[in-house]
C-alpha positions as CSV (number, residue, x, y, z in Angstrom):
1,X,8.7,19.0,17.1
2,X,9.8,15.5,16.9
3,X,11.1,13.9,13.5
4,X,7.7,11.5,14.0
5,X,5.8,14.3,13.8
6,X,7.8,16.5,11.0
7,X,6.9,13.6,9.0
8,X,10.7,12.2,8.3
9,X,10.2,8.6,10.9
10,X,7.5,6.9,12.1
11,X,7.4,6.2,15.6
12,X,8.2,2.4,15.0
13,X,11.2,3.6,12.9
14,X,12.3,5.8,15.9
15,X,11.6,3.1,18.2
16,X,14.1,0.5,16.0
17,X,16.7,3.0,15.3
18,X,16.7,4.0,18.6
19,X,17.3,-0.1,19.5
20,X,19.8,-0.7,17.0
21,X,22.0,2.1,17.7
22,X,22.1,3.2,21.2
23,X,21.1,-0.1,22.8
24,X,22.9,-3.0,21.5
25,X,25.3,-1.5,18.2
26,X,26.5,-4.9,16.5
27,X,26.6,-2.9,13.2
28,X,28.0,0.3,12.5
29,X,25.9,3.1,12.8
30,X,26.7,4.4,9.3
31,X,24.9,0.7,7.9
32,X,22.1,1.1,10.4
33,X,21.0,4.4,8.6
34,X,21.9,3.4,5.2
35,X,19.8,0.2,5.8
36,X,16.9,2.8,7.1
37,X,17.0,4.9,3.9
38,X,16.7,1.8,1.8
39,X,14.4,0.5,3.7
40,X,11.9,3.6,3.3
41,X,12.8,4.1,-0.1
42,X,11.5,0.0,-1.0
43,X,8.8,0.8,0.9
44,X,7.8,4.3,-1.1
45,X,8.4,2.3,-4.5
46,X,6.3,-0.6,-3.4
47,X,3.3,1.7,-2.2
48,X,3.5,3.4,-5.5
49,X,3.8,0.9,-7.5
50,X,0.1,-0.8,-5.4
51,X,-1.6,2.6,-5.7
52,X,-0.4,2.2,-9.7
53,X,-1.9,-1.4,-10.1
54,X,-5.3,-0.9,-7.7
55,X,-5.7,2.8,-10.1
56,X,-5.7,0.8,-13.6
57,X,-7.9,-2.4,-12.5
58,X,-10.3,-2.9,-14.3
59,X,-13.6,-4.0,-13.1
60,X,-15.4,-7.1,-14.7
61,X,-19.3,-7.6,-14.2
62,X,-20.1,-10.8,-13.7
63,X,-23.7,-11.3,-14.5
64,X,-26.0,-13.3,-12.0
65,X,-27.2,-17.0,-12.7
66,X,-30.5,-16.6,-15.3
67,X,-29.5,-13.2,-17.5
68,X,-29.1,-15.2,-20.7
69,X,-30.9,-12.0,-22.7
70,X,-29.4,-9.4,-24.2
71,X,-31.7,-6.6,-22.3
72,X,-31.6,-8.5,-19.0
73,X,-27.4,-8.2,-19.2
74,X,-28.3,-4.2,-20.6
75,X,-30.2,-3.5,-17.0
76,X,-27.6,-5.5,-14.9
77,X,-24.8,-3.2,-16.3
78,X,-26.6,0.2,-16.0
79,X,-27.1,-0.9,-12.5
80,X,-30.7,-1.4,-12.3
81,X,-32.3,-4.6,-10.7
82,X,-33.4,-7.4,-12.3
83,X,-36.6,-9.3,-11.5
């Protein structure tokens, strides 16, 4: 079983460590994979923090052009077609 498939790397992540460490190592590979963690751990806080905001929007009805009444704007809410 690869560590794509166990669920620990992508394949991209693989692909890029994989480049920066056996290819062409500028950096040390102790930054390289400290970089990585970081870099996934952003990425887990970020995509938390979206699934957060999108799960407590709130949704505004906007009624269409012409519902002026109060029973018109009743229907339109309950989700029943007006006209």
């Amino acid at each position: 079983m690869t560590l794509a498939l166990a669920g620990l790397l992508t394949t991209p992540e693989i692909q890029r460590l994989f480049a920066k460490l056996l290819l062409k190592p500028t950096v040390s590979a102790t930054f390289v994979w400290l970089w990585s963690r970081w870099r996934r751990d952003h990425q887990a806080k970020a995509a938390k923090s979206h699934r957060k905001k999108i799960q407590n929007a709130t949704v505004v009805l906007v009624a269409p052009f012409g519902t002026s009444r109060k029973r018109e704007l009743r229907r339109f809410a309950a989700g029943i077609r007006i006209g």
